[in-house]
ZALORO-218623 format. One record per residue: x, y, z of N, C-alpha, C in turn; residue in three letters. Coordinates in steps of 0.05 Angstrom, whole numbers, plus 32768, in hexadecimal, padded with zeros to 4 digits. Example, Ala and Ser with C-alpha at 12.3 -4.5 7.8 and 13.67 -1.06 7.14 Angstrom:
<recs>
81087F8E809C80F67FA6809C81087FBE809CALA;81017FD3808E81117FEB808F81028001809DSER;
</recs>
This chain:
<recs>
7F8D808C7DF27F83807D7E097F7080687E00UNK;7F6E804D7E067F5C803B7E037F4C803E7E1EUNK;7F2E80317E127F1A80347E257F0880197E27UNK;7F0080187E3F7EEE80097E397ECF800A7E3DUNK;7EC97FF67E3C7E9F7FF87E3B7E9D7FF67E5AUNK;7E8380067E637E7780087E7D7E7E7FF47E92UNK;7E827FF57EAA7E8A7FD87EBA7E717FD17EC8UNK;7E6E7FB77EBF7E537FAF7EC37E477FB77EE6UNK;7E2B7FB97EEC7E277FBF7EFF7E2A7FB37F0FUNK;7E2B7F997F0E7E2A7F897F247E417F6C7F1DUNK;7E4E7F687F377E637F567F317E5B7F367F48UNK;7E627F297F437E5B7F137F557E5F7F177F75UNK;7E557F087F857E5D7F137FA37E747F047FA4UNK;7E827F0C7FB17EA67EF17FB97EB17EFC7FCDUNK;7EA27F0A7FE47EAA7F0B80007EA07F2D800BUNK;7EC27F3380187EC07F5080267EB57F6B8013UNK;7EAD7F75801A7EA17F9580077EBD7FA1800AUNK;7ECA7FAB7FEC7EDB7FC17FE87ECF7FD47FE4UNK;7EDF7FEA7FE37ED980027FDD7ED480027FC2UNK;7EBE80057FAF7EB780047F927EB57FE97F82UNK;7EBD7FDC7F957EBE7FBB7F857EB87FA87F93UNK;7EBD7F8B7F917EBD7F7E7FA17ED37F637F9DUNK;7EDE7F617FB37EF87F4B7FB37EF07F397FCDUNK;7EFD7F267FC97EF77F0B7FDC7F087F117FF4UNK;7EFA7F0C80077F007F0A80237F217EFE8024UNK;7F2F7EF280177F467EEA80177F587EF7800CUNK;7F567F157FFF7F657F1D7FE77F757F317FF3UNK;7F8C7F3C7FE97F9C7F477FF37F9F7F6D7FDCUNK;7F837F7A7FDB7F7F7F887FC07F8C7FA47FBDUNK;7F9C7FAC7FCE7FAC7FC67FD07FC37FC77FDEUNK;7FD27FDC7FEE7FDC7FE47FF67FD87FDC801AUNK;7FE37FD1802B7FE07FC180427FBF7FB18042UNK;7FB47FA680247F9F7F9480267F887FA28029UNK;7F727F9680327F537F9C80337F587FB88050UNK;7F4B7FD8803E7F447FE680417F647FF4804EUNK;7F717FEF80497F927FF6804E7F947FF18069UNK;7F8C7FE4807B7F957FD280947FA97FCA80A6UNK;7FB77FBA80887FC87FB0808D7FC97F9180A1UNK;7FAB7F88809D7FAA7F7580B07F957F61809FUNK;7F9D7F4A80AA7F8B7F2D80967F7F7F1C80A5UNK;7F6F7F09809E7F5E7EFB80AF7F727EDF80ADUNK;7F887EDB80997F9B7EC180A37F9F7EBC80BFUNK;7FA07EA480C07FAB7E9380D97FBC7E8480D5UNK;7FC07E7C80BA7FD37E5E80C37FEF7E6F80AEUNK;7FEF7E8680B1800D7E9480A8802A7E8880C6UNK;803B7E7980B780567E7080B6805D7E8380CCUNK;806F7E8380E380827E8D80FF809E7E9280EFUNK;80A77E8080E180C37E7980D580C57E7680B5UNK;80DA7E7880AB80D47E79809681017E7A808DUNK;81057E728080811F7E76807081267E748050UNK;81327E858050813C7E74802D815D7E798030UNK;81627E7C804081817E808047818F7E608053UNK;817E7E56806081847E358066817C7E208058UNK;81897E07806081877DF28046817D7DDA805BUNK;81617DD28054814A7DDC803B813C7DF5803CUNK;81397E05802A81247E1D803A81177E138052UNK;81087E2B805F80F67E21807880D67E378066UNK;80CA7E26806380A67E35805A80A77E408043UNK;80BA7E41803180B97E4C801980A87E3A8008UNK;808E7E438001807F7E3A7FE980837E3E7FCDUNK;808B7E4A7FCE80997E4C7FA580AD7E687FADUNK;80BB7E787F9E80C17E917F9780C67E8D7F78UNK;80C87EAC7F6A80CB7EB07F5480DA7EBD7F4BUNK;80E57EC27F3B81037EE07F3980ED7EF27F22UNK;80E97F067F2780E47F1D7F1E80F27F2A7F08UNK;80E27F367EEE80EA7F3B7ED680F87F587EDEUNK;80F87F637EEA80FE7F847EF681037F8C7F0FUNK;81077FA67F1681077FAC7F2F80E97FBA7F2EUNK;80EB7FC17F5080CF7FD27F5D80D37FCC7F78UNK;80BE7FDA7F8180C17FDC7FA1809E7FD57FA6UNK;808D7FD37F9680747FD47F9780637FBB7FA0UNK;80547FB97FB0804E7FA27FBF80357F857FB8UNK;80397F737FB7802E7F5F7FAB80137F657FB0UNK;7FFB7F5E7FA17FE37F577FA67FD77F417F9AUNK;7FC87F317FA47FBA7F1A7FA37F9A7F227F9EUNK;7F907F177F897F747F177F817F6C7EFF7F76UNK;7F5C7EF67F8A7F557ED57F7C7F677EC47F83UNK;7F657EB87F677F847EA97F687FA47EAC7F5DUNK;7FA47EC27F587FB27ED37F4A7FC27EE47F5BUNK;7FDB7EE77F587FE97F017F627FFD7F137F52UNK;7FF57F297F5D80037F427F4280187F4C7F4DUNK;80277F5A7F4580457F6D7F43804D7F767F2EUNK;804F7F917F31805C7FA77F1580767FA67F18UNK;808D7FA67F0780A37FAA7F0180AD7FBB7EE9UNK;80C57FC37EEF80C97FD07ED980EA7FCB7ED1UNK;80F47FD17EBB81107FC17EAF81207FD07E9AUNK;81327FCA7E8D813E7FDB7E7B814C7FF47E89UNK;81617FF77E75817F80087E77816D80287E89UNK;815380307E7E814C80407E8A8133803A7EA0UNK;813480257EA58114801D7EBA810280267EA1UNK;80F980257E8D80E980397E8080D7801A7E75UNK;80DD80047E7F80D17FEB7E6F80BC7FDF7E89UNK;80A27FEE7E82808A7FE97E9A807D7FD37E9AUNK;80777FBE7EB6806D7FA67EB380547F9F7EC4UNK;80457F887EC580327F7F7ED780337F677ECFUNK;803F7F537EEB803F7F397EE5802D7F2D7EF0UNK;80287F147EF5800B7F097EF7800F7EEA7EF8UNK;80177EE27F1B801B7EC17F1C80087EBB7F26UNK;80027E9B7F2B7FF17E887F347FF97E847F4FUNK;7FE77E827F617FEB7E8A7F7A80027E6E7F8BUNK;7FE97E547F7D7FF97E3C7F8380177E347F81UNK;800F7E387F6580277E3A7F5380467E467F4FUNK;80397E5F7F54804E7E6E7F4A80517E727F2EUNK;80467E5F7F1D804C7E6B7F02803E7E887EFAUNK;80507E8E7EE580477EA87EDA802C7EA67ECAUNK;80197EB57ECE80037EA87EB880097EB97EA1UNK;80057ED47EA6800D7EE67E8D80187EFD7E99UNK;802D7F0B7E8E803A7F297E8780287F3A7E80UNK;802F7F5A7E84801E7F657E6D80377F817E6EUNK;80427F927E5980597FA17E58804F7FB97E4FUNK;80577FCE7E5280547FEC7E54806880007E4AUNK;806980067E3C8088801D7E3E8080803D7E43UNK;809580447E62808F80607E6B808B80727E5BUNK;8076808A7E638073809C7E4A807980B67E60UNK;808480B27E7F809480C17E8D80AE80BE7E8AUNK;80AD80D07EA280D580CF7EAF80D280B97EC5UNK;80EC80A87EBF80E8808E7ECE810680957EE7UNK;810F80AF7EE6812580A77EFC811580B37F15UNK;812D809C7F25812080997F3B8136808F7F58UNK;813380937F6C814780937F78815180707F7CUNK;816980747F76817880507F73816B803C7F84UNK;816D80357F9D815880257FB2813A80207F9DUNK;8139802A7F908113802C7F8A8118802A7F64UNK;80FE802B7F64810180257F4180DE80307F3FUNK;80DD80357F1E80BB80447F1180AD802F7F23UNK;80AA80137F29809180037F2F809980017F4CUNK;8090801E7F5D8090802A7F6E807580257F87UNK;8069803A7F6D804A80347F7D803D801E7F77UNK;802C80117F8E801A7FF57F9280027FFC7F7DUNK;7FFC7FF07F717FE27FEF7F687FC97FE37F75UNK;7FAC7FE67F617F9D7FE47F797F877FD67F6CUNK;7F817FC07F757F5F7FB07F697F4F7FB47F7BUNK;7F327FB87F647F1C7FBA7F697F077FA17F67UNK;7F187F867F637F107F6B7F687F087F647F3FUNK;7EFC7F797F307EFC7F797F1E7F187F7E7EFEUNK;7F307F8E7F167F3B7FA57F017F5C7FA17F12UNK;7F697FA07F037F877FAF7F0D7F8F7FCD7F0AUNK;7F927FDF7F1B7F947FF57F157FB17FFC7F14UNK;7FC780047F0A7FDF800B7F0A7FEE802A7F08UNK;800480327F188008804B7F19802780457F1BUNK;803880597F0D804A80517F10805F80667F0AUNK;807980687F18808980847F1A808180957F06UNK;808080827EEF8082809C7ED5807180A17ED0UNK;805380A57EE1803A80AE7EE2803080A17ECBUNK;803280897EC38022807D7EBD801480767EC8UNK;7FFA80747EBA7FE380617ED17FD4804D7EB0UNK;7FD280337EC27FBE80247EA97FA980107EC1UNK;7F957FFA7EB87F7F7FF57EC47F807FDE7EA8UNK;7F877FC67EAF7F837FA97EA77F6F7F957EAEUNK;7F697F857EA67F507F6F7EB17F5F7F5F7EC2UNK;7F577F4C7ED27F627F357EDA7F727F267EC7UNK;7F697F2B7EB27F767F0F7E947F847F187E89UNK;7F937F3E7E917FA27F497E8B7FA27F547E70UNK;7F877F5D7E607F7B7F727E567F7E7F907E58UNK;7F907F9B7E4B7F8E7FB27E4A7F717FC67E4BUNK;7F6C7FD47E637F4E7FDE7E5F7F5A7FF47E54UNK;7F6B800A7E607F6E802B7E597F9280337E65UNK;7F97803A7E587FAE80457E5E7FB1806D7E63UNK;7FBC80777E747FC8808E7E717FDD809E7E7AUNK;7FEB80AA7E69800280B27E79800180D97E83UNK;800080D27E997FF680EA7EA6800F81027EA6UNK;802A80F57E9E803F810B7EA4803F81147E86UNK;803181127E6F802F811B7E57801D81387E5BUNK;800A81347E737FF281487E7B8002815E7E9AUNK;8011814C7EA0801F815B7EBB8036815B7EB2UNK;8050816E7EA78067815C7E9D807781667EB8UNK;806F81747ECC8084817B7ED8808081687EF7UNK;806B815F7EF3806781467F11807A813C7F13UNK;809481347F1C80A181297F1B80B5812B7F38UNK;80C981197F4080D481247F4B80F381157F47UNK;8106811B7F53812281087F4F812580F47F58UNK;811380EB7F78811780D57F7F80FC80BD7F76UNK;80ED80CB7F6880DA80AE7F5D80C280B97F64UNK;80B280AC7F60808580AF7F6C808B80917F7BUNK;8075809A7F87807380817F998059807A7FA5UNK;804C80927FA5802E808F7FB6801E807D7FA9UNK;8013806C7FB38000804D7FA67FE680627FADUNK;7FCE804A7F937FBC80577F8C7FAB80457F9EUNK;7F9080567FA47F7980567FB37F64804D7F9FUNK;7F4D803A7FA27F3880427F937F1780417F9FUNK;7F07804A7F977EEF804C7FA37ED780577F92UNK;7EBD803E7F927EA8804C7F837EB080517F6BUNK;7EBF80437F607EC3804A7F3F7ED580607F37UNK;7EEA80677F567EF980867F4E7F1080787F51UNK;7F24807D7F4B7F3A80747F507F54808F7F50UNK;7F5E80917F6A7F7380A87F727F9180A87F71UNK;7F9D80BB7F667FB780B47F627FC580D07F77UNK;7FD480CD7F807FDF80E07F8C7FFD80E87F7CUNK;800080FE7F77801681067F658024811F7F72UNK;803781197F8E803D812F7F92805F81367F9EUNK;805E814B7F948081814E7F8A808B816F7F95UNK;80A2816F7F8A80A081927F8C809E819D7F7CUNK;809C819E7F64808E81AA7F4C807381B17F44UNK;806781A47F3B804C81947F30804281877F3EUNK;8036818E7F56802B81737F67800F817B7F67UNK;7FF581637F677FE281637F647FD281497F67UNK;7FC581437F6E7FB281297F6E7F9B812B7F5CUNK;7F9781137F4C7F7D810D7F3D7F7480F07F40UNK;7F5480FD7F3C7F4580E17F3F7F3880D97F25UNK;7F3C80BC7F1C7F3680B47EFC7F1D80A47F05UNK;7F0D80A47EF37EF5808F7EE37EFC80797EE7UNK;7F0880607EF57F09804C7EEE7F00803D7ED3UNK;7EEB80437ECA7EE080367EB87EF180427E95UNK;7EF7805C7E967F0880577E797F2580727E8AUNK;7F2980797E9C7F3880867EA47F3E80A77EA2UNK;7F2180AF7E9A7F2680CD7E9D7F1F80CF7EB2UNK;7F2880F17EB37F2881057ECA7F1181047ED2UNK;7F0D80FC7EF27EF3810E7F037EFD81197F08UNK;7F07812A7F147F1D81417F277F33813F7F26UNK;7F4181567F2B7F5C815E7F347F6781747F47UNK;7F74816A7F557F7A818B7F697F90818B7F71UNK;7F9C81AA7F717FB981AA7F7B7FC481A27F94UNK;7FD8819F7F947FE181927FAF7FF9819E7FAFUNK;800481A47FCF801581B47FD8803D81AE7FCBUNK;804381C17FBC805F81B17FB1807981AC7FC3UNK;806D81937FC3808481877FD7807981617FDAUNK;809381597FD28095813C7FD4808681307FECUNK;807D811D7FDD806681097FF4806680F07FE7UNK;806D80DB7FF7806E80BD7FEC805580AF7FFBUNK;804880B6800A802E80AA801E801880A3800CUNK;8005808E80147FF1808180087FD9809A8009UNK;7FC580A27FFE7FA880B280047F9B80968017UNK;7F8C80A080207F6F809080337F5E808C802AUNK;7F4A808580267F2B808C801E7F20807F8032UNK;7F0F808E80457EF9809080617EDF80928053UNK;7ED88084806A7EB6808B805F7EAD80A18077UNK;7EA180BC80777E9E80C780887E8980C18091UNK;7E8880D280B07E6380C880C37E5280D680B3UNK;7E5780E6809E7E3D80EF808C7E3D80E48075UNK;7E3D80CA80737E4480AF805F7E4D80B58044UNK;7E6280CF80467E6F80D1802D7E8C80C9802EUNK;7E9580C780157EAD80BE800E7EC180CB800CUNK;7EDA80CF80227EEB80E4801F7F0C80DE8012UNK;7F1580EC80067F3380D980047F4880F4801BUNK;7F5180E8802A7F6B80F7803B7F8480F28025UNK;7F95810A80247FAA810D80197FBC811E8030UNK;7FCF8112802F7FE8811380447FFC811E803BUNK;80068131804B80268146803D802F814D8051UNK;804681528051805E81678064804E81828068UNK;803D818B8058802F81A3805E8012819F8069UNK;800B818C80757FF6818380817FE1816E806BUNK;7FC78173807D7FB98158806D7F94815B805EUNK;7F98815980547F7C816680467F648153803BUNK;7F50815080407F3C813C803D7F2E814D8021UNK;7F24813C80117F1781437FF37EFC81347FECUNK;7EE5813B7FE27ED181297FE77ED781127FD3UNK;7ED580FA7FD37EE580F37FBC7ED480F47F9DUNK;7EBF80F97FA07EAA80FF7F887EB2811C7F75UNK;7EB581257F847EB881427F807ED381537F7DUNK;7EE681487F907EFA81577F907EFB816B7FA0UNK;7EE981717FB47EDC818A7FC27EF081867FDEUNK;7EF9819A7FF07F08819980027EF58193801AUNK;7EF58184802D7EE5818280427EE8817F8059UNK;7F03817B80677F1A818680747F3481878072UNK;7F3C819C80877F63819D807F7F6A81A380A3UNK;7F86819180A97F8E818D80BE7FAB819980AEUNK;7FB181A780C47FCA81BF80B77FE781A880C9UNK;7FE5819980D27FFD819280E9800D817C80CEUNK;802A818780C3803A817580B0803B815C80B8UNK;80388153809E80348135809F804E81228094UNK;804B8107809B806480FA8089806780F78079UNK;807980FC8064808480F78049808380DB8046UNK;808980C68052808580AC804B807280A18055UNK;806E809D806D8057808F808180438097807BUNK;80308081807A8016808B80757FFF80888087UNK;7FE380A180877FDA8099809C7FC6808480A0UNK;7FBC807E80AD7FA9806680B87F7D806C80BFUNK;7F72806A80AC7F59806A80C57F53804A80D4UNK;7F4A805680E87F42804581057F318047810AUNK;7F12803F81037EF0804D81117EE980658101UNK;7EEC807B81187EF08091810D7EFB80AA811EUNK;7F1C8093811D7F3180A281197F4480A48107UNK;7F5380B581077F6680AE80F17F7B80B980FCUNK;7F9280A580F67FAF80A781067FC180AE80EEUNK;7FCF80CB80FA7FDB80DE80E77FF680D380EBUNK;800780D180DE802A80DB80DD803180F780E2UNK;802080F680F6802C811A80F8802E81218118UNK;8047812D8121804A813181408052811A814DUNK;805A81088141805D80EC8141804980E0813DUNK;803A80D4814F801480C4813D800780DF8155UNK;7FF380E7813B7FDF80FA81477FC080E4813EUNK;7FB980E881537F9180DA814E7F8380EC814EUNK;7F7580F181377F5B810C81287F4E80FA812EUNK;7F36810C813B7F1C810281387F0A81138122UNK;7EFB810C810A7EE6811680FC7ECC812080FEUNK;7ECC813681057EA9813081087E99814480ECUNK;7E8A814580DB7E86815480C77E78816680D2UNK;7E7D818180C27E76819980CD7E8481AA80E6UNK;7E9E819480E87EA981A380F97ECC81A180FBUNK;7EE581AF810A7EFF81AB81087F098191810AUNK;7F19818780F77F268174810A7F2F81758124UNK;7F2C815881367F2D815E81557F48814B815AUNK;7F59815C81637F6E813E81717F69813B818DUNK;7F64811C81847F64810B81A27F7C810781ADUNK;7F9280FF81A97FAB80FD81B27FC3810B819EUNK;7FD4810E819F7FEF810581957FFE80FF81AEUNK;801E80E9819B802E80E781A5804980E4819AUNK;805680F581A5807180F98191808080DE8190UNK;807F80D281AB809180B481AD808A809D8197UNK;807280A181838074809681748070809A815BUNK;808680A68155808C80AD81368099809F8122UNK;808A809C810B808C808D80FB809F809280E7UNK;80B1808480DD80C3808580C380BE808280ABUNK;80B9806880A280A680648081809380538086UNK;80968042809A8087802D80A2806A803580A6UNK;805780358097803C8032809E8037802A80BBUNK;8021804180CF801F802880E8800B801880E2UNK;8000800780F97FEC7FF480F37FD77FFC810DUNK;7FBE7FF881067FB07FF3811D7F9C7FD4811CUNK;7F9B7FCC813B7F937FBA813E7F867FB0815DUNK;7F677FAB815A7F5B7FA8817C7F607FBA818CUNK;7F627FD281857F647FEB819A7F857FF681A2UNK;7F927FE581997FB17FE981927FC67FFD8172UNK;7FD4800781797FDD8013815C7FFC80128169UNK;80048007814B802680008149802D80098135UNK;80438016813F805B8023812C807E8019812DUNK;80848020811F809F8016811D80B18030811DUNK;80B98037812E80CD8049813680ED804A8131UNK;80F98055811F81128040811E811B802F8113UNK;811D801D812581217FFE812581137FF0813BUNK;80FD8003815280F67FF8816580D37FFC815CUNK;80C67FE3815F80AA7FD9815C80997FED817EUNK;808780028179807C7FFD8188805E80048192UNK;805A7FFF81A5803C7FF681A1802D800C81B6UNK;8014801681AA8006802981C77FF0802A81C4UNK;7FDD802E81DA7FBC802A81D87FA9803C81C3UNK;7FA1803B81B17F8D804381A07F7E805E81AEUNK;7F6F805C81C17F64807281D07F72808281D5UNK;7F80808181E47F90809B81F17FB1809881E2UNK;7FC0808981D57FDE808D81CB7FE7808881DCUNK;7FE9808181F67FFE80788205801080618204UNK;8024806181FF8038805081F680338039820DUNK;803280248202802D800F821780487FF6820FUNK;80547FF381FF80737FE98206807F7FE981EDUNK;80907FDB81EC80AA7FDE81D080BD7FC581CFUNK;80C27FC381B780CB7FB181A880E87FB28195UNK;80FF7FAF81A381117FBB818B81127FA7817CUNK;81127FAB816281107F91814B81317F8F8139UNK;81327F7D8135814E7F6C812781527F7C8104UNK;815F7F88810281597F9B80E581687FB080E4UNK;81707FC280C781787FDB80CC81687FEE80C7UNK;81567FE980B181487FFB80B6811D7FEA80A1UNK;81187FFE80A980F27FEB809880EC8007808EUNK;80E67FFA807980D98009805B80BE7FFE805EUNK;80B47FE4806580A17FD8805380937FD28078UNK;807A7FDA807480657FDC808B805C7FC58091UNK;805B7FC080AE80597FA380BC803A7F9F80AFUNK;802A7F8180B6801A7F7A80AC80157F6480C1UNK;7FFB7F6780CC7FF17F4E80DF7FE27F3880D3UNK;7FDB7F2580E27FCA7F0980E27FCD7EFE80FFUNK;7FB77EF580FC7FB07EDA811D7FC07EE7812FUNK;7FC27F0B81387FCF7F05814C7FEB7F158152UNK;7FF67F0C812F80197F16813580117F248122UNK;802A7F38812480327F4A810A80507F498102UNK;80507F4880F280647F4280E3806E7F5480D1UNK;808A7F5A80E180A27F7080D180B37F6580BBUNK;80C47F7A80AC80CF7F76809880E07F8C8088UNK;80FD7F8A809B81147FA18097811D7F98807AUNK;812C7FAB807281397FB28061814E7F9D8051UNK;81577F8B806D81727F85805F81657F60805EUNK;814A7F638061813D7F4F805A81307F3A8073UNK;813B7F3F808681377F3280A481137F3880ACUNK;81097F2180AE80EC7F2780B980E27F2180D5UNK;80D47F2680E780D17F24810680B67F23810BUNK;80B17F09810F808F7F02811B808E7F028137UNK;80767F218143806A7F20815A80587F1F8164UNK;80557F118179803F7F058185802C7F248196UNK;80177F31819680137F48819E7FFF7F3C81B2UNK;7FF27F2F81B47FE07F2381C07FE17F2A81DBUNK;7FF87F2881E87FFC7F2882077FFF7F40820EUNK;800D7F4A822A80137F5D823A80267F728224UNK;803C7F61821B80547F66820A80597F5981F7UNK;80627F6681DB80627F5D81C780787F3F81CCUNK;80817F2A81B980907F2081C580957F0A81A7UNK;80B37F10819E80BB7EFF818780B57EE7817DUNK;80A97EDE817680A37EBF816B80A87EAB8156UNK;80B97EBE814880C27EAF813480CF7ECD8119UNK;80DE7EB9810480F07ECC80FC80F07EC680E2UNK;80F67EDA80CC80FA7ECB80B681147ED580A5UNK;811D7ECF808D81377ED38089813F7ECB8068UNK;81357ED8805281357EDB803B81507EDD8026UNK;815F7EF6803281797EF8802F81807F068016UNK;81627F1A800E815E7F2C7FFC81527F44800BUNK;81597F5B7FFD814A7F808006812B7F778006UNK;81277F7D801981087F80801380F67FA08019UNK;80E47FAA800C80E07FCA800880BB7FC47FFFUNK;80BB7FB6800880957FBE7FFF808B7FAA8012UNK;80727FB2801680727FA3802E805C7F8D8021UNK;80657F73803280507F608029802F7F5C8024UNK;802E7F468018800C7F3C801C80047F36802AUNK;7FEB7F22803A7FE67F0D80427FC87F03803EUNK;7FD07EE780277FB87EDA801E7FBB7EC4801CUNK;7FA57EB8801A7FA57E9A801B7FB27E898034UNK;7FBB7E9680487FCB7E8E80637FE27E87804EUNK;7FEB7EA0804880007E9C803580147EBC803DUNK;80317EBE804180377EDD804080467EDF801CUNK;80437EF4801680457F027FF6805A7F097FF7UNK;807C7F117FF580907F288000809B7F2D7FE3UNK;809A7F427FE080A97F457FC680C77F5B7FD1UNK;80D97F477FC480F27F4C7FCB81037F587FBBUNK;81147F5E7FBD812C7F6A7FA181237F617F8AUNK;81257F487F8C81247F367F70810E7F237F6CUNK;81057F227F8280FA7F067F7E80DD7F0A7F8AUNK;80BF7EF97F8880A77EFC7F9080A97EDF7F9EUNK;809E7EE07FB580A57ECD7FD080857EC37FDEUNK;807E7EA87FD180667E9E7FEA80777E8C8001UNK;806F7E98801380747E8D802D80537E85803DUNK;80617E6A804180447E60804880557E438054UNK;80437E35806E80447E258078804C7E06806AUNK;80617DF8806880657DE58061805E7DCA8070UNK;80527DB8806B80467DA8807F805D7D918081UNK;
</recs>
């Protein structure tokens, strides 16, 4: 394992507070963006968009991609990343690294798995999203690799965790994207074998903790909440319910027994947190005491699609039908059947709309603003799309089968 020297204490200010770091108000640094959201302060993000008509419509550059993955773009600075992976066995690990303007590639950096890289066909090892800390790229990837690069694409530490777990594994791939916070950084590793979660040192990548986790496949993101007794918790999500861990410690600090989703992941809101379980269940936290449900409602159950919450509203994607219900109480307040066969990759708002993005590549901008959601524009690529986008710079990020896609307003 390479290591590196202490991370300095203090980093420049350049906007919003992350969790352990700090990234600019415009950056797009995890898994559905600043604090997992799924929502951006853009406004001037594009209604329309084509690359299927002649001339495109809003296409700002695209790129064709050295590999496959399913793993979702992030933007830091001026820079945006994506892992891929290549070769007769997926076993050839990547992190590419373009110019935002541009599009050009600034630099590669290559890896070779020291796991098992199969994985179910649809998907490939550069699975799970990685995660910046405004300082660091953090990377995780099917074959339990994990490594932590600079911006300039510096190798800080590498390790391969299925050398230490050899049986973590499962047939259809890893997939859970990594969390980070306070200098810990969380990987969720859970399968039906060997399943377990650990949290690493950011700074040279050993072990703070590790704890078993229930054996049975889970593809869902961890959380990290700040609780009302201003500690740091990470929620971990399973088919066998959901378990909160201090994240310092590793210490158990609650467990909600009601099964959770295998794909979907859950959401905090204030301080609630919206489960995939019973269809969306709303926990309330209070320390020192049970989890409390404020609502469930079975009518809106989730498939892989992350929901979103937003202004007292939470949307899910049901299906193929978008729909929407009040934050306080779950009551389904209307619906949306959307153009698609099916969504992998979790809607994502700005100014207003949120913006879907099925499978067979078809995208659907809605206006939520009003009484009823209400179509506004469409987009139309004419590639798989499976991870769900960015949104930075009033720019959208989509990484597609093949290709890495800025979509952004053409004047």
């Amino acid at each position: 394992m390479n290591h590196r020297g202490l991370v300095a204490l203090m980093v420049a200010a350049c906007g919003a507070l992350f969790f352990g770091g700090r990234v600019c108000g415009d950056d797009w640094p995890r898994f559905r963006g600043p604090d997992g959201t799924g929502v951006a302060e853009a406004s001037r993000l594009p209604t329309r968009w084509s690359n299927v008509s002649r001339p495109p419509v809003n296409i700002a550059w695209k790129v064709r991609l050295p590999g496959r993955g399913c793993s979702c773009p992030l933007v830091v600075g001026d820079r945006v990343f994506v892992t891929c992976s290549s070769g007769y066995r997926q076993d050839h690990l990547s992190l590419q690294c373009y110019d935002v303007e541009s599009g050009k590639r600034v630099w590669q950096r290559s890896l070779w798995a020291t796991g098992r890289t199969m994985t179910h066909p649809t998907i490939a090892p550069a699975a799970p999203t990685p995660v910046s800390d405004g300082q660091y790229i953090y990377l995780l990837y099917s074959s339990n690799d994990v490594a932590c690069f600079d911006l300039d694409g510096n190798l800080q530490w590498l390790r391969g965790l299925m050398m230490e777990y050899p049986n973590a594994s499962n047939s259809l791939g890893m997939a859970s994207s990594l969390v980070v916070a306070d200098g810990i950084l969380v990987a969720k590793l859970e399968n039906d074998s060997q399943s377990l979660a650990i949290a690493l040192h950011t700074s040279d990548g050993t072990t703070v903790w590790s704890v078993e986790r229930p054996p049975i496949a889970s593809w869902s993101t961890p959380v990290i909440r700040l609780a009302q007794d201003d500690k740091k918790e990470v929620v971990l999500e399973s088919p066998r319910g959901f378990t909160a861990y201090d994240l310092k410690t590793g210490k158990v600090r609650w467990r909600f027994d009601a099964g959770g989703s295998s794909q979907a992941s859950m959401v905090a809101a204030g301080d609630l947190l919206l489960l995939p379980a019973r269809g969306l269940t709303a926990l309330r936290i209070t320390p020192g005491q049970m989890p409390r449900v404020v609502w469930d409602n079975n009518r809106l159950r989730c498939n892989t699609a992350t929901p979103l919450v937003h202004k007292g509203k939470v949307y899910v994607i049901s299906g193929t039908i978008l729909k929407c219900a009040d934050l306080e109480t779950g009551k389904l307040l209307w619906q949306l059947r959307l153009k698609g066969r099916r969504f992998s990759a979790s809607p994502v708002m700005a100014g207003g709309k949120l913006y879907t993005f099925s499978e067979d590549g078809a995208s659907q901008v809605i206006d939520v603003t009003g009484r009823k959601g209400k179509v506004v524009g469409r987009g139309e690529l004419g590639e798989t799309i499976l991870a769900t986008p960015a949104i930075a710079h009033d720019a959208l990020w989509i990484r597609s089968h093949q290709h890495l896609w800025k979509i952004a307003r053409r004047e």
